[in-house]
C-alpha positions as CSV (number, residue, x, y, z in Angstrom):
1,X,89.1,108.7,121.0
2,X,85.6,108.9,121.6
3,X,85.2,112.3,120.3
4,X,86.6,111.3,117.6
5,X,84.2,108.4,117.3
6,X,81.3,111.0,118.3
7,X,82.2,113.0,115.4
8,X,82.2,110.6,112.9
9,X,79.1,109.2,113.7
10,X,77.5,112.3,114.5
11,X,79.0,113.1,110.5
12,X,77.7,110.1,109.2
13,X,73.8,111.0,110.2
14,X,74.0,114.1,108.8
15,X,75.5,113.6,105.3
16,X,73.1,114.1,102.6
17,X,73.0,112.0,99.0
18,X,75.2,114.0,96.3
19,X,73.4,114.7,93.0
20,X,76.5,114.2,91.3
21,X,77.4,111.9,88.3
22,X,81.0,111.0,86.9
23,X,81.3,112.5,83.4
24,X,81.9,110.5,80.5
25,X,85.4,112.2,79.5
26,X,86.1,110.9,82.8
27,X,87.0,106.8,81.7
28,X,89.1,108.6,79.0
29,X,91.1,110.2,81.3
30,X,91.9,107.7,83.7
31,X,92.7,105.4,81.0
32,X,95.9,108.4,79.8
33,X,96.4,108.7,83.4
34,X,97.1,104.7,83.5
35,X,99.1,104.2,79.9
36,X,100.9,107.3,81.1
37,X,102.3,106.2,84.6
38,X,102.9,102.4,82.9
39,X,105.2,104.3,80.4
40,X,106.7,106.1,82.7
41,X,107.3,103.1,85.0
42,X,109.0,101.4,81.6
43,X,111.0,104.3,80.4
44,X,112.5,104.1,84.4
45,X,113.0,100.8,84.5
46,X,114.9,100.6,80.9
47,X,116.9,103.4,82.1
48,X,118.1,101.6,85.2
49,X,117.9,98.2,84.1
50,X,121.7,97.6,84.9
51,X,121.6,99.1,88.0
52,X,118.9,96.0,88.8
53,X,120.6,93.3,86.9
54,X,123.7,94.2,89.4
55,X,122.0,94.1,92.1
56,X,119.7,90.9,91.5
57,X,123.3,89.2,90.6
58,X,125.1,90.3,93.5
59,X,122.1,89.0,95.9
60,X,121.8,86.1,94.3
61,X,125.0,85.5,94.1
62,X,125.6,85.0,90.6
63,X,128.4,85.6,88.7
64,X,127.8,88.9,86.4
65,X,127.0,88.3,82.5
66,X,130.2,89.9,80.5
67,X,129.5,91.6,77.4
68,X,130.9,90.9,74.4
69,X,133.4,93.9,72.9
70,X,132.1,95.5,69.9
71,X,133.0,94.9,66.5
72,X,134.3,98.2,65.9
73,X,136.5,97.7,69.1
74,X,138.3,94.7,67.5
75,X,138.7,96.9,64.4
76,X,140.2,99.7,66.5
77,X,143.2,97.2,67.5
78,X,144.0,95.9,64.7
């Protein structure tokens, strides 16, 4: 532990400023990089959205919603 505390320290004097700048293309990117992971997180969560309506009923104990057949089923019987 205190090596480890030596050596940051000891890193921490010796570090010198960066001459470095972010580049403007940089907001542009992070912004894809953002509406890209939040359409990803939504194309997910529509394509499992049963699997977490199931389980948020059977937690809660709620009796599941029943979906209505179909018109064309009712056609198909008759």
């Amino acid at each position: 532990m205190p090596a480890v505390l030596l050596g940051a320290v000891g890193f921490s004097v010796l570090v010198t400023p960066a001459q470095a700048y972010i580049d403007p293309g940089v907001g542009g990117m992070l912004l894809q990089l953002l509406l890209g992971g939040l359409a990803g997180a939504a194309v997910i969560l529509r394509i499992y959205w049963q699997r977490v309506t199931d389980t948020y009923y059977r937690l809660t104990g709620r009796p599941e919603k029943v979906s209505k057949p179909a018109e064309s089923d009712k056609e198909a019987d008759d």
